[in-house]
C-alpha positions, 0 to 999 in steps of 0.5 A, a space after each residue: 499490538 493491544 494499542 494499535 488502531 483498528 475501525 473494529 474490534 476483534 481477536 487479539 494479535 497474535 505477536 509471535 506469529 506476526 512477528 514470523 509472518 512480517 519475517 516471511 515477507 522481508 525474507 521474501 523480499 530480500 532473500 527470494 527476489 533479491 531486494 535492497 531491503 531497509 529496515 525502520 527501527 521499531 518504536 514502541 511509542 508508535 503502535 502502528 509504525 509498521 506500516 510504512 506505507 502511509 507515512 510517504 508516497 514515492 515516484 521516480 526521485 521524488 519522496 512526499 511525506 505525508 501528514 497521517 490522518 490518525 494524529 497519534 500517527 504523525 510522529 511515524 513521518 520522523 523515522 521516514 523521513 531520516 531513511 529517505 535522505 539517506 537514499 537521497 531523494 527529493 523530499 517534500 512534507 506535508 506541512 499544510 495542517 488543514 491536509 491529511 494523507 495516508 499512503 494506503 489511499 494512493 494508488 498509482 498505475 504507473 501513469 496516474 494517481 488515483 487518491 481515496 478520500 476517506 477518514 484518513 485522507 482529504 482533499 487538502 491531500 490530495 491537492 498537496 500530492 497533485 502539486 508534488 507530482 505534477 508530470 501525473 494526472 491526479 483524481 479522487 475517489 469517495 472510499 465510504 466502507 473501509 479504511 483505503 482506497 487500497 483496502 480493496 484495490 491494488 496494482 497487479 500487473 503493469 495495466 493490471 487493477 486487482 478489486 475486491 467484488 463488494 459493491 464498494 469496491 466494484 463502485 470505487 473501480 467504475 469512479 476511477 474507470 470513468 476519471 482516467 483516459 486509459 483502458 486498465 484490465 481489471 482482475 475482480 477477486 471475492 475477497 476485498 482484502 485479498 484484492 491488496 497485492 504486492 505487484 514487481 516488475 523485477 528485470 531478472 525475475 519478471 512479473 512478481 506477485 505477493 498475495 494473500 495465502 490459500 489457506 487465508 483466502 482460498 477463493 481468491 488464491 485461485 483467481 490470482 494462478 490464472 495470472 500464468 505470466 507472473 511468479 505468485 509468491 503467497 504470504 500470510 498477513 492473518 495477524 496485521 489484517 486484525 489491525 486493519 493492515 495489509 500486504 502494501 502497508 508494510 513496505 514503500 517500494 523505491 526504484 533506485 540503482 543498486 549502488 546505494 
């Protein structure tokens, strides 16, 4: 963890207890809501392996594996890439090496993809995701004051966009507002971090929400109980948010039948 990437410095990571608090989100995962869970094997040559989410975005039948816009990065896609053809998925690479592309930039609503161009992710990227997914539309979004697009923004609900209230985020959701042809409902939170959530539509469990702990984020912790139609699962991620991670970041969910 002394090796990992982080855009500032700060207290060191506490490894036992991130380990314990990534034990809490599988276990929630797998044991509380029932998931298919899929473990990468660790390498420790790659100090930020465990954040999956940025070495691939999948849709429907379809994997894009990405080119990582930390060059120590891009070695992570090899391990992603073995796991996706055993689930057989369509798989696309990035091989373009004018393009960078980080998960944590995509957001995708269910009916669109918003794409941030920020320090990890370019344009290039975003090109190469808009011509994997051709049945969506594709728009980008300027992200300036932090590492992602879903540094301060996730999917909380089917409609539902989570965001932060700093002025960044607040401008980030008024550039995605006037590019979309639809309507979201928003759920404006204090705290940008606490604004990453981890959103299921789980057919025998409903509306399911991972979002950051009271004891983290208290303020926040309260917008999301307004959201009464959801089961709200709290989990800790005060050790990989040292290191610029989030409750997306450890995890790509796939929807595909069970049998696999």
């Amino acid at each position: 963890c002394r090796q990992a990437l982080r855009s500032a410095a700060g207290p060191e990571v506490d490894f036992a207890r991130a380990e314990r608090e990534y034990q809490l989100y599988v276990g929630v995962l797998r044991g509380k809501l029932g998931l298919q869970v899929l473990e990468l094997p660790a390498d420790e040559s790659l100090p930020d392996c465990v954040f999956v989410e940025d070495v691939a975005v999948v849709c429907e039948e379809t994997a894009l594996l990405t080119r990582p816009g930390a060059p120590s990065r891009r070695k992570e896609v090899e391990a992603m890439k073995r796991v996706l053809e055993s689930l057989n998925l369509n798989i696309v690479e990035m091989v373009d090496e004018n393009a960078t592309l980080d998960g944590g930039d995509v957001l995708f609503t269910g009916r669109e993809f918003f794409v941030g161009l920020s320090r990890r992710t370019n344009q290039r990227g975003a090109e190469i995701l808009a011509d994997t997914f051709k049945d969506y539309a594709v728009s980008t979004v300027p992200v300036h004051d932090s590492l992602h697009l879903k540094s301060f923004c996730s999917m909380a609900g089917p409609n539902l966009i989570a965001i932060g209230s700093s002025e960044a985020a607040q401008k980030a959701l008024k550039t995605m507002q006037q590019m979309s042809d639809h309507r979201y409902d928003k759920l404006t939170v204090p705290d940008d971090a606490a604004a990453n959530c981890v959103y299921l539509n789980i057919p025998s469990k409903g509306h399911v929400l991972l979002h950051r702990a009271p004891e983290e984020y208290p303020e926040s912790a309260k917008v999301f109980e307004k959201l009464k139609d959801h089961m709200l699962i709290p989990i800790a991620n005060t050790e990989l948010e040292k290191v610029d991670g989030s409750l997306t970041c450890c995890s790509v969910l796939i929807n595909k039948a069970s049998e696999l």
